[in-house]
N, C-alpha and C positions, 0 to 999 in steps of 0.2 A: 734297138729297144733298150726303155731303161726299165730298171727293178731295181727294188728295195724291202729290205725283210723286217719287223722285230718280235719283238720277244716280251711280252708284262706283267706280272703277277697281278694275279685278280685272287687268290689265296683270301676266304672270307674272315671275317672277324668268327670265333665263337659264339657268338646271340643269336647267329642264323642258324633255323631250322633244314636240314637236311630230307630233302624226299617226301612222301605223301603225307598219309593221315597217319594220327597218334596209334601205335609207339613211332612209327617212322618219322612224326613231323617232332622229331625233339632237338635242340642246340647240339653242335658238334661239340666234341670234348678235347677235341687233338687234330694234328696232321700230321699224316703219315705221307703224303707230300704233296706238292704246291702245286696250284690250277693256272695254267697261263691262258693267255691270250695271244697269241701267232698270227702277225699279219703279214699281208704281199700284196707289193702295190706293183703294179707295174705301168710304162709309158711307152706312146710314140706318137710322136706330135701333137696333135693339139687332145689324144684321145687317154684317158685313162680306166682303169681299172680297181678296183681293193677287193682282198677277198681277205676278213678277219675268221678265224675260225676257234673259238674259246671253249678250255675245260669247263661244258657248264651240263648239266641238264635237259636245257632247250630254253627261251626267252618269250611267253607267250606275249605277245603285244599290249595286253592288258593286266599286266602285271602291275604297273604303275597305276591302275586306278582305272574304270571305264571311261575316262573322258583323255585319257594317256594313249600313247603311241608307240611300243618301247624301242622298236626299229628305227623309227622313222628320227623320234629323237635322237640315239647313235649316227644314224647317216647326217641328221640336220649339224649334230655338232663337230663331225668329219670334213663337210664340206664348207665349212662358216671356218675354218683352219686351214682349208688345203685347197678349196676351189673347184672340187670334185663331185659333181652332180652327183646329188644322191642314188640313180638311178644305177648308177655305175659302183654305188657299195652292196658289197654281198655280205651279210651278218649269219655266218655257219655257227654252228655248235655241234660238238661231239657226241652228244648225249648220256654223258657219264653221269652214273646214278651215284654216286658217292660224293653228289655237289651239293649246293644246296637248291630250295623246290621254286623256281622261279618260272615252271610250268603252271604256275597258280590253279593245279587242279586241286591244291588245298591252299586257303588265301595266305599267301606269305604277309599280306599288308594285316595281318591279325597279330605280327610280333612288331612292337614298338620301334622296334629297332632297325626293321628292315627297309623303312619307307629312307632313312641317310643312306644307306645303304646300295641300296639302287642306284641313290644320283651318283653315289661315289664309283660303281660298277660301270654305269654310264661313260662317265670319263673316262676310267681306267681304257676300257673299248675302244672309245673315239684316240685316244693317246698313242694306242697299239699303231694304228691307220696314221694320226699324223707322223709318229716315229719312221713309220717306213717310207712312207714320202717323202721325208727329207732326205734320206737314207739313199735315194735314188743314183743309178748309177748303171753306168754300160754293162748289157749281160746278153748272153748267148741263152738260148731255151730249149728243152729240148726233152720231149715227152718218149711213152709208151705205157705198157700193158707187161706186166708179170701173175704171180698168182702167189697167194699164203695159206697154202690147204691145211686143216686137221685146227682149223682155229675154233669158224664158227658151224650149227646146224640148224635144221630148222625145228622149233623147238613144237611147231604145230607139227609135225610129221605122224603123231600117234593118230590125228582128226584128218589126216592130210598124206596120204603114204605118199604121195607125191609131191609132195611139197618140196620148191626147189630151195639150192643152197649157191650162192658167188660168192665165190673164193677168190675173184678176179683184184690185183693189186694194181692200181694205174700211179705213173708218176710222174712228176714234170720237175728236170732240174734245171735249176738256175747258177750258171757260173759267170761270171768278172773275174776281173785281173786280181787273183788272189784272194778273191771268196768266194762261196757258194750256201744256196740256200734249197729248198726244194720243195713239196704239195707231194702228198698223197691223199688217195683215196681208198679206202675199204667199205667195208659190209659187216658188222656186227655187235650187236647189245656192249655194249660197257655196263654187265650187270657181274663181272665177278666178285666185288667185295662192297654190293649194295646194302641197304640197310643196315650198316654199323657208324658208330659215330667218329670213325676219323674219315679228314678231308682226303680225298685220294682223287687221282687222272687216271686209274684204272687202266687197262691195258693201251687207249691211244697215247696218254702220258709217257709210260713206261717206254713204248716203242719211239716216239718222237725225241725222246731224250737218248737213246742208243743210234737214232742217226747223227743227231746233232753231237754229239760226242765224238761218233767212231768219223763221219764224215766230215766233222769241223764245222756244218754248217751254221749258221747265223740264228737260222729258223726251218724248222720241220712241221710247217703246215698241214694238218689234219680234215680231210672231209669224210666226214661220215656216211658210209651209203641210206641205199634201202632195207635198212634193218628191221622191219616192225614185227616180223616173226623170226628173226635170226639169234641165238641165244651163243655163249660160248659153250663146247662143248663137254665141260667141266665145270659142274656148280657146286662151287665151294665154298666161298666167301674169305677165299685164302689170300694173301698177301704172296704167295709162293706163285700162286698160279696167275696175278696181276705179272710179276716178273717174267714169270714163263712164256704167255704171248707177248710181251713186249720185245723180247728177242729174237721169238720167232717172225712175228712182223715187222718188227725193225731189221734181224736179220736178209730179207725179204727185198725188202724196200733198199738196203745198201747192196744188195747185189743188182737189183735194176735198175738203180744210180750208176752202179761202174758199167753197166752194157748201156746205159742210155749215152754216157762222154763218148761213148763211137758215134752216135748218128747223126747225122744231119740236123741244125738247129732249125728250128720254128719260122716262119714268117712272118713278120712283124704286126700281125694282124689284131688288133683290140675290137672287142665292141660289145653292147648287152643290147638284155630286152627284157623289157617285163612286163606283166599281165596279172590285174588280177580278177577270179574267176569266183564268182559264188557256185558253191557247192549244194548238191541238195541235202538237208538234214537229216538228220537222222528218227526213223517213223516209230513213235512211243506206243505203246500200247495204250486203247482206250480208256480200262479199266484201272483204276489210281487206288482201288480198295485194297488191293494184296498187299501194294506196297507202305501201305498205310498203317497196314498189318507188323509188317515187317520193323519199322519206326517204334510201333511200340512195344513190339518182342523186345526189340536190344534196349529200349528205358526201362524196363523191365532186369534185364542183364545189365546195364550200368549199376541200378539203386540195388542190386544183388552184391557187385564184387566186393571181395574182400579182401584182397590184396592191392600192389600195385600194378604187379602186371595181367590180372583180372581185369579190373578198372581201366587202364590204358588199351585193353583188346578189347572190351568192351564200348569204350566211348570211340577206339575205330571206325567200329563196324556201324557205333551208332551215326557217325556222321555221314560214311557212305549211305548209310538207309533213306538219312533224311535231303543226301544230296540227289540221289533215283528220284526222290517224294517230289523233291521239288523241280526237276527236268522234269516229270509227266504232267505235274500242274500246269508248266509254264508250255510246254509245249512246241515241235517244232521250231529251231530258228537256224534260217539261214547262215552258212560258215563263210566269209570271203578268204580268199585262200593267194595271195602273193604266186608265180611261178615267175621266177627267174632265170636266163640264159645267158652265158658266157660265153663269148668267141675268144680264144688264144690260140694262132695259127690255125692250126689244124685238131685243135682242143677243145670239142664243147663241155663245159658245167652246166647241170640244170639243176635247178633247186625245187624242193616242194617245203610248205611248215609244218611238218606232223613226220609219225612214223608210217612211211610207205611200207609196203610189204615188199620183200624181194623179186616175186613174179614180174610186179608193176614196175621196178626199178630194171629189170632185165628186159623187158618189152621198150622201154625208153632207148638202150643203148642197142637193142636190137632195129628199131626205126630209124636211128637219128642216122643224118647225116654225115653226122663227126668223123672223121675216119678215128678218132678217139673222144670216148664221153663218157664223162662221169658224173654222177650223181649226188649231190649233196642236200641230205634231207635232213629236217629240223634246224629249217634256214628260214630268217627274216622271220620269223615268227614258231608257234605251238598250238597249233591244233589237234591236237591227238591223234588217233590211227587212222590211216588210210587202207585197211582193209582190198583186196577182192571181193567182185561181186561172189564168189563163191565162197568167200570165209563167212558170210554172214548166214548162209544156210549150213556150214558145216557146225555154228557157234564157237564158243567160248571164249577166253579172257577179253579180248582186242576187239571184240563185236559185243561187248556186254552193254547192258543200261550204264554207264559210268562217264563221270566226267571226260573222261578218256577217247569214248567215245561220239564223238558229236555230227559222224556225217553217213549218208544213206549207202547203199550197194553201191550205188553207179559215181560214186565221189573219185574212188581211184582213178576208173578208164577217162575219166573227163581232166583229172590232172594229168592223166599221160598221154594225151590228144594233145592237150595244150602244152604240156613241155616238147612234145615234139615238132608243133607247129612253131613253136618260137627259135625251135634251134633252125627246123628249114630254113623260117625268116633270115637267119642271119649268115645261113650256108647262100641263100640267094643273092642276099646283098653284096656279091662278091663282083657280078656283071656289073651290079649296078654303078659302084663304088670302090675301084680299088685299090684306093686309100683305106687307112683304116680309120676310125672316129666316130662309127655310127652308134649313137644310142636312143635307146627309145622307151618312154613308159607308159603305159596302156591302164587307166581304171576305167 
């Protein structure tokens, strides 16, 4: 098999807005340190692979505009350079909240400056994927499973005493003759030093930078689990405690890199599959009068403040008001939702575009086939939370009326049916085909 890793600063200009609504959606001021882009390509024979995964927020598809694609364009300008079926690019992100808001749950095409900006993001992305393709080169592979307890919890547990917590560390290392490169995967918010205005990679940065330091690596590929109710358990907003996990899960990660060089490499087995699934939306309430209500309470409270951070908490809440107003006018719409699967060896990735909830991402790795599977969520796209059918009767944040939220009770178990049929899919293909090179994309 071949492999090939890199590495590309995607580090924003200043003019971008960082995170949701005002005060949150205001220009960064600083960096306190730089956002890559980490990709890994891998080959064998006529089959390939990419799996880019970037310091970002999340990438909702319509961020460039409703008549834009933001995925589609990244994979179009990967394979128009490399020859790489788009089906076969996987576009992750970490979900670091100290990027900037390219979740367009507040429109980033509202700052002048962001619409260059994207294309320039664009390319940076698609560069990461051709770098590593060139990059290609004989490599040995070789996965497993460790753990990085006392990171994250579940932050719904006060609504939820049961609410579960994975702590599970998956890794896959990649050695050649005189490098190595590697992919992890976790489970937990990148919300320690949100809402403040410097650029920061928050604890997956920090950790990725102490593998690829202590272990020499090329590249420390990041996928971010099912975190949508998973918090760090430490809310600080400290720069002390970004360092802190970053060594404890980097720590983590290099010790299940040195027990992974004992075992047996991978099978040289590549292949995807993708599917995409409309979701059923999310049921407004009838009645549009309370909320209407609500719209002119906070005009009310804007033409009130006196300050500036009156006026900026103020015009917040006023746009959330009128963003509820305008979801119950419009009403109902269906969400199409991207799921993605990966075969390496004996490795399945699945991806969802939104924040899953941890139950839903443990039920996945609980079904599949994989004899190892991990989950990469807030991939190929941003559609908000993925919920349990039970969080939406228990309420709060992640099942509220908000942008945030756009899909019904039954949205999760129908992405984890179809992540798990797409992985059988490609645990079956194995009688059929044992070669490797199968890909396949399903709208």
């Amino acid at each position: 098999m071949l492999a090939g890793f890199s590495r590309v600063d995607i580090t924003p200009p200043m003019c971008i807005p960082y995170l949701s609504y005002v005060p949150r959606q205001t220009p960064f001021e600083g960096v306190h340190d730089p956002l890559h882009a980490r990709a890994l390509v891998l080959a064998e024979g006529d089959a390939r692979l990419v799996i880019i995964s970037a310091d970002s927020l999340g990438y909702s598809n319509d961020v460039l505009g409703p008549d834009r694609h933001f995925t589609e364009e990244v994979r179009a300008r990967v394979a128009r350079r490399t020859g790489i079926s788009p089906e076969c690019v996987m576009l992750a992100t970490n979900h670091v909240h100290s990027t900037p808001q390219t979740t367009n749950v507040a429109h980033l095409l509202d700052f002048a400056e962001a619409g260059p900006w994207l294309e320039t993001l664009m390319e940076q992305l698609a560069s990461a994927a051709v770098r590593a393709h060139h990059a290609l080169r004989p490599a040995e592979l070789r996965a497993g499973l460790g753990a990085a307890p006392g990171i994250a919890h579940n932050r719904r547990c006060a609504i939820a005493a049961s609410a579960p917590v994975d702590d599970a560390l998956a890794g896959l290392l990649v050695q050649g003759e005189g490098w190595r490169g590697c992919l992890i995967n976790f489970t937990c918010h990148p919300v320690t030093v949100q809402v403040n205005p410097l650029v920061s990679a928050d604890y997956p940065g920090a950790a990725c930078a102490v593998v690829e330091r202590v272990l020499g690596a090329e590249a420390c590929v990041f996928l971010q689990g099912a975190c949508g109710d998973l918090n760090p358990i430490r809310d600080t907003s400290d720069f002390e405690d970004v360092e802190r996990y970053g060594l404890m899960l980097g720590g983590q990660a290099l010790y299940l890199m040195a027990c992974l060089s004992a075992l047996e490499p991978l099978a040289p087995v590549l292949r995807a599959r993708s599917r995409s699934v409309e979701l059923p939306p999310y049921e407004y309430p009838p009645e549009e009068q309370p909320f209407a209500d609500e719209v002119a309470k906070q005009e009310e409270a804007l033409a009130k403040a006196a300050t500036r951070e009156e006026y900026a908490r103020a015009y917040g809440a006023l746009r959330v008001a009128r963003d509820r107003l305008q979801m119950i006018r419009r009403g109902p719409v269906p969400v199409l939702a991207e799921v993605q699967a990966l075969r390496i060896g004996d490795v399945g990735i699945v991806s969802v575009p939104g924040e899953l909830f941890c139950a839903l991402g443990l039920e996945i790795k609980r079904r599949s086939p994989a004899p190892l599977t991990m989950v990469s969520a807030y991939t190929n796209g941003y559609e908000g939370y993925f919920p349990t059918a039970a969080a939406y009767e228990e309420g709060g944040y992640e099942t509220s009326i908000a942008p945030w939220c756009r899909v019904g009770p039954q949205a999760g178990a129908l992405l984890v049916d179809t992540a798990v049929a797409l992985l059988r899919e490609l645990w079956a293909e194995e009688a059929e085909q044992p070669d490797s090179g199968a890909d396949r994309q399903e709208k």
